[in-house]
Wavefront OBJ file of the C-alpha trace (Angstrom):
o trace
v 15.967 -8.946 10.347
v 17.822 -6.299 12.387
v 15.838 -3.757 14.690
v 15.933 -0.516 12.106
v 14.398 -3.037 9.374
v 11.727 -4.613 11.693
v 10.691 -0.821 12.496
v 10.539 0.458 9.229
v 8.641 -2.654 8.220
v 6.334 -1.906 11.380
v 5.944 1.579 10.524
v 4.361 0.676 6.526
v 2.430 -1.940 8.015
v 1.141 0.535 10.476
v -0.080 2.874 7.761
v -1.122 0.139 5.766
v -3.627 -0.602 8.261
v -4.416 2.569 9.350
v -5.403 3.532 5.656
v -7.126 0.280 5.094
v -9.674 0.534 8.504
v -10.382 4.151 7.000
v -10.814 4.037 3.049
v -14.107 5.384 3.300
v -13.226 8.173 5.339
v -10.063 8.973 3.525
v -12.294 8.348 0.328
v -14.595 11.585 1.716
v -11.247 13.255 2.391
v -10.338 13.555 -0.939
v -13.483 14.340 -2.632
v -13.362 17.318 0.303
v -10.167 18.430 -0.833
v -10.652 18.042 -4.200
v -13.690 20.291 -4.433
v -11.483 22.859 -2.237
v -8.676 22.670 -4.480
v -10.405 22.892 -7.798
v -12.503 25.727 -6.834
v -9.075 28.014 -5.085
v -7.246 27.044 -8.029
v -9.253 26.349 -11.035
v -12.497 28.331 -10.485
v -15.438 27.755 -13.298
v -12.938 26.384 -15.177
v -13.529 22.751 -14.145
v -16.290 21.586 -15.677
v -18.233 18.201 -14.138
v -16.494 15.420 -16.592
v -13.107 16.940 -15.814
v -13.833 16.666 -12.225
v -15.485 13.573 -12.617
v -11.987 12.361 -13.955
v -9.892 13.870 -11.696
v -11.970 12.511 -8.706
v -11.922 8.945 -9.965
v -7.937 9.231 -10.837
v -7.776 10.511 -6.538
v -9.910 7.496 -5.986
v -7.456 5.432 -7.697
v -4.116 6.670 -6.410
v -5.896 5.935 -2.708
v -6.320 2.236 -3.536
v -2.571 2.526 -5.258
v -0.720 4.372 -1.980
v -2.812 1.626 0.198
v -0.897 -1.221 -1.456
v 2.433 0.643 -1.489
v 2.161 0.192 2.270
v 0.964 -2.971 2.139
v 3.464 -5.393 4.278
v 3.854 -7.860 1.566
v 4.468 -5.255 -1.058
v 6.849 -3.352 1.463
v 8.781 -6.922 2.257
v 9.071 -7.671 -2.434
v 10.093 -4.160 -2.729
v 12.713 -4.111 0.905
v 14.088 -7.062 0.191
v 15.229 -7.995 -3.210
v 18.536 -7.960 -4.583
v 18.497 -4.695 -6.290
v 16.591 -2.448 -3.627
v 18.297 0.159 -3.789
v 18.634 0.500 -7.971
v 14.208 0.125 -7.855
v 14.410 2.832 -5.464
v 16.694 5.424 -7.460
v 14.831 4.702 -10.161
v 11.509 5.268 -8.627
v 13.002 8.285 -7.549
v 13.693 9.915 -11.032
v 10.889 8.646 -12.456
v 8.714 10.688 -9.548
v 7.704 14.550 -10.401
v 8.592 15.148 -6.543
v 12.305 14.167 -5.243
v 11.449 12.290 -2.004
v 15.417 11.790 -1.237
v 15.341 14.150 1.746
v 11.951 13.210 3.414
v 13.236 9.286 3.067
v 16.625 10.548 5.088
v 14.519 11.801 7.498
v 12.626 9.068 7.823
v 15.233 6.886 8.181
v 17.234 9.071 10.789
v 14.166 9.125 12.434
v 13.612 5.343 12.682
v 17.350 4.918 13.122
v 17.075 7.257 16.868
v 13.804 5.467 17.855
v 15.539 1.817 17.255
v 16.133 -0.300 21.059
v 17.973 -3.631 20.686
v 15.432 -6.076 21.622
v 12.311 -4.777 21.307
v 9.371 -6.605 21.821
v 6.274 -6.705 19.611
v 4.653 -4.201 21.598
v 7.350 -1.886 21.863
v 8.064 -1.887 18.009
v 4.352 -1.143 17.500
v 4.892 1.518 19.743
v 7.441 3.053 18.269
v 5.974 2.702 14.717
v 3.142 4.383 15.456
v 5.530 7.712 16.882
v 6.822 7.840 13.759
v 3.432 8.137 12.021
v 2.913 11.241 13.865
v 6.246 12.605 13.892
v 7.102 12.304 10.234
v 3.582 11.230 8.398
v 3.761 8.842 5.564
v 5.981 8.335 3.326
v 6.572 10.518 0.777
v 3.733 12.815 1.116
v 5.558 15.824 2.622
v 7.607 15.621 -0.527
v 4.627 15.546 -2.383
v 2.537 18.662 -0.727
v 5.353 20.660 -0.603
v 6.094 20.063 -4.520
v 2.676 20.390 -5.740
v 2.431 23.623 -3.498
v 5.473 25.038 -5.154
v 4.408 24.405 -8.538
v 0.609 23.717 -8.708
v -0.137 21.745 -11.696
v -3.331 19.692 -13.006
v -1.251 16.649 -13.260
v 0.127 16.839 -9.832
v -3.559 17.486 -8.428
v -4.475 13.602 -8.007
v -1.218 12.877 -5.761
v -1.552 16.010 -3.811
v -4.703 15.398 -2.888
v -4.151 11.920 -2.069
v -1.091 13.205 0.196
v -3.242 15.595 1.744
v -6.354 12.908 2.493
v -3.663 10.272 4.271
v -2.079 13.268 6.531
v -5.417 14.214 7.591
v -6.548 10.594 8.160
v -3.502 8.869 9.586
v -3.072 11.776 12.789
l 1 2 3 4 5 6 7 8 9 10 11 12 13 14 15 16 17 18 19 20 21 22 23 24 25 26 27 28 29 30 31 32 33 34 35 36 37 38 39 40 41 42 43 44 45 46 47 48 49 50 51 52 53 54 55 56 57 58 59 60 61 62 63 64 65 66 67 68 69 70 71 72 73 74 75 76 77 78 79 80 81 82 83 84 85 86 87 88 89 90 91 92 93 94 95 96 97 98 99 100 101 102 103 104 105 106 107 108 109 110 111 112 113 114 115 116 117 118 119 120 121 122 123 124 125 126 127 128 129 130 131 132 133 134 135 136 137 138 139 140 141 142 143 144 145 146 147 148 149 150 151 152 153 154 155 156 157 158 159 160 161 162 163 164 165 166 167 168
């Protein structure tokens, strides 16, 4: 594996635990945000099944961006054959384009990269890139969402706002 894979690689597996050591907290997170959210957006117009539903759809995409970061998952989806096809794909089929933020990313990791880096030093470095560029793709995300507000953007908004919170 070459340095600017082993980085990347370090860097999911960074948020991965990260996220993991904090569900809880990031699990308060969004319930915060969602209350904020529904109430600056939506007013009395939520009523408590709605935002019953919408809470436990948050709760859900936590668990789901978790495993996205999960090293194993991260290795199946970085490694196969057809990598970059699943990712173009994933990419259309998103209601946020994430192209930029994942060039940025990868510039990013690209300047940090030192031939022969140790374990420590790639840990290091992974954990820079947390807090200069967040995770993966929720910049995309927030900025989307905050563009166009939209019920069925409010679960992966909120989400994206709970992990930038948690993972600083």
């Amino acid at each position: 594996m070459n340095e600017t894979k082993l980085l990347l690689n370090t860097y999911y597996e960074a948020l991965y635990e990260r996220l993991e050591a904090n569900k809880d907290l990031l699990g308060a997170k969004v319930e915060e945000l969602l209350r904020a959210e529904v109430a600056r957006r939506w007013g009395g117009d939520f009523d408590k099944d709605k935002y019953t539903a919408y809470r436990d759809a948050c709760l859900a995409f936590v668990d789901e961006r978790i495993e996205t970061y999960n090293p194993i998952g991260v290795q199946y989806t970085f490694e196969r054959m057809r990598a970059k096809e699943a990712i173009e794909l994933e990419l259309q089929l998103d209601w946020y384009d994430s192209r930029e933020e994942f060039k940025d990313l990868m510039e990013a990791v690209c300047s940090k990269v030192e031939v022969g880096m140790a374990d420590e030093r790639v840990r290091e470095l992974a954990d820079g890139l947390i807090k200069e560029v967040g995770a993966f793709p929720d910049k995309s995300i927030i900025s989307t969402y905050k563009a166009k507000p939209d019920l069925g953007r409010l679960p992966d908004y909120v989400v994206a706002r709970a992990i930038e919170e948690i993972i600083k």
